[in-house]
Backbone bond lengths (Angstrom), bond angles and torsions (degrees), N, CA, C in turn:
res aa  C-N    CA-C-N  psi(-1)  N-CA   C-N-CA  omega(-1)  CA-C   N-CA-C  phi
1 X - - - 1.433 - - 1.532 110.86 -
2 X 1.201 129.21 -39.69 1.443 138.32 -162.85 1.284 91.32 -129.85
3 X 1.574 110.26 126.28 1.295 125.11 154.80 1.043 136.89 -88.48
4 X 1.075 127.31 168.01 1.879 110.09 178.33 1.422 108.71 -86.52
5 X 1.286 142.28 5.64 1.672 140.73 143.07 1.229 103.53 -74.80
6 X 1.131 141.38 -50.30 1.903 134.78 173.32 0.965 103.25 -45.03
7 X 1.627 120.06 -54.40 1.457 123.21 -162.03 1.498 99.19 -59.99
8 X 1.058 107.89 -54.32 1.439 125.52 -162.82 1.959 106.19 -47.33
9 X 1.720 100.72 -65.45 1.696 114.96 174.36 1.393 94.85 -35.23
10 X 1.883 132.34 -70.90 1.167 127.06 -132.14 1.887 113.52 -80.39
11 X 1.076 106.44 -34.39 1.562 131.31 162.87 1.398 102.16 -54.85
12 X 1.232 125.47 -72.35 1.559 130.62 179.61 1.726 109.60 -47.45
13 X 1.131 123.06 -40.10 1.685 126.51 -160.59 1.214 92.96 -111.66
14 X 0.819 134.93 -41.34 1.702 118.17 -144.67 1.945 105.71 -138.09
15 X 0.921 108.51 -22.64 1.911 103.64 166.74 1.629 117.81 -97.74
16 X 2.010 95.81 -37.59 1.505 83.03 167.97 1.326 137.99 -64.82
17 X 1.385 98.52 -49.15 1.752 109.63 165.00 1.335 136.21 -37.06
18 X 1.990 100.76 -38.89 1.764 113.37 165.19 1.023 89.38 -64.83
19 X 1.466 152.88 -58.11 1.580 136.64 -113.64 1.843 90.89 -92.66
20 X 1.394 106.34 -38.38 1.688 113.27 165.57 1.412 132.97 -55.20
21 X 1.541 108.17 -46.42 1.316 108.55 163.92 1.422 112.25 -75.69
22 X 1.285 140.35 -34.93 1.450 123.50 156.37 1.180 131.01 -33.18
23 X 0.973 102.87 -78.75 1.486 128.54 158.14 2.055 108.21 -18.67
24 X 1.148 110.69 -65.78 1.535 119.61 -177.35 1.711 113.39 -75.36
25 X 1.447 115.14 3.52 1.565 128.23 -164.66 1.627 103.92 -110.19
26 X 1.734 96.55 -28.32 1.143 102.03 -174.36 1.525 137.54 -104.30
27 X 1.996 94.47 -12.44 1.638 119.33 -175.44 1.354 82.95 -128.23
28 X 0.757 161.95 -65.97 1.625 139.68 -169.34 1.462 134.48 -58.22
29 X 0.972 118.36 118.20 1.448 106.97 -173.81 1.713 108.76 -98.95
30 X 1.347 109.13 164.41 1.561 112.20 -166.52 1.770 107.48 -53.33
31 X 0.930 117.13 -30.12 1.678 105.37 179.51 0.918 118.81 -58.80
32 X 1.458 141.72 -3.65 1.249 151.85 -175.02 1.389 123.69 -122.47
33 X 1.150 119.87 35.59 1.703 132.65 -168.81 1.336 94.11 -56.93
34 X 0.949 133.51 -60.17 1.722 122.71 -175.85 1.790 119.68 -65.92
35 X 1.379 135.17 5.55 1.028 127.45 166.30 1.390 92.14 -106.42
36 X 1.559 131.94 -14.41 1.595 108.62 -177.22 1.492 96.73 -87.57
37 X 1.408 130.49 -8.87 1.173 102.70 175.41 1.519 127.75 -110.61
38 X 1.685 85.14 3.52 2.027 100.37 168.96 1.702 87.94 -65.62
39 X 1.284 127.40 -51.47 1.778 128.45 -155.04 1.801 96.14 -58.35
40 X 1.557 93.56 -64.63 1.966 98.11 171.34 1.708 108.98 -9.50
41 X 1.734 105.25 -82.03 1.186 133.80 -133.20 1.768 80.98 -81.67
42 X 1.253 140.27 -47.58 1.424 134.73 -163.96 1.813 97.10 -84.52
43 X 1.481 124.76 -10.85 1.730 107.12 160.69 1.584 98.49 -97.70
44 X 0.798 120.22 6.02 1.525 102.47 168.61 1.571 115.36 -82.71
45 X 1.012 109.45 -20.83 1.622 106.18 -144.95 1.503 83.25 -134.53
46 X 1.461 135.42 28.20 1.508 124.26 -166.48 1.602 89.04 -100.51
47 X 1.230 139.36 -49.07 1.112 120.02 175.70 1.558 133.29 -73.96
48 X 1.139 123.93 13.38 1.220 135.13 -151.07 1.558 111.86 -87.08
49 X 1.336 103.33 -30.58 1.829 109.70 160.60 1.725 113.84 -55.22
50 X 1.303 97.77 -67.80 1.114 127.69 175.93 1.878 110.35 -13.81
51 X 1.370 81.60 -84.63 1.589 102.48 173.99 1.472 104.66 -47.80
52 X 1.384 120.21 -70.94 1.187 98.46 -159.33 2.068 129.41 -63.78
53 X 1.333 73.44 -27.29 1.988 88.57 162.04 1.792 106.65 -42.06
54 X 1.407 110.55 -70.73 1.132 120.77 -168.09 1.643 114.78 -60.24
55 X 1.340 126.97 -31.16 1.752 138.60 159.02 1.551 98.98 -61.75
56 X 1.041 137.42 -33.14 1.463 114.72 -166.47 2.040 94.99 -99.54
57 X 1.262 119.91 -17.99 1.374 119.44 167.44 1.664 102.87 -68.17
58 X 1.100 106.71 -44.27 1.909 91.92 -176.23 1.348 114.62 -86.07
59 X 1.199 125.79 2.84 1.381 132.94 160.42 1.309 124.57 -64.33
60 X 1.358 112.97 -27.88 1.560 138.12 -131.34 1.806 84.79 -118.38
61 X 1.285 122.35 -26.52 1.653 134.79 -159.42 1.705 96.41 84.40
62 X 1.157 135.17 1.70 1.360 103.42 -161.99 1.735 120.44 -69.27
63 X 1.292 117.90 -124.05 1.678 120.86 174.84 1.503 85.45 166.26
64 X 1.409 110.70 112.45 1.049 133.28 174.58 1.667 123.12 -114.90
């Protein structure tokens, strides 16, 4: 049912990003609106190398 690219998208987009905004809801306090949303913007986009490294290896035939 779940592949390890699903796995991969849903962890990357959508758990890391909660785990960031948690994370920034819970140690940040309101005087600092711009470091909770530097934290936001750097779990959003933390896997995003990652992934795309690994799409251009299975393109390629490899197995990495």
């Amino acid at each position: 049912m779940w592949t390890t690219g699903t796995f991969a998208l849903v962890a990357n987009f959508v758990v890391v990003p909660a785990i960031a905004y948690g994370a920034s809801e819970l140690l940040i306090s309101d005087s600092h609106p711009g470091l909770r949303t530097g934290l936001i913007l750097v779990g959003c986009a933390a896997g995003a190398p990652f992934l795309a490294d690994r799409r251009g290896s299975l393109d390629k035939g490899g197995s990495r």
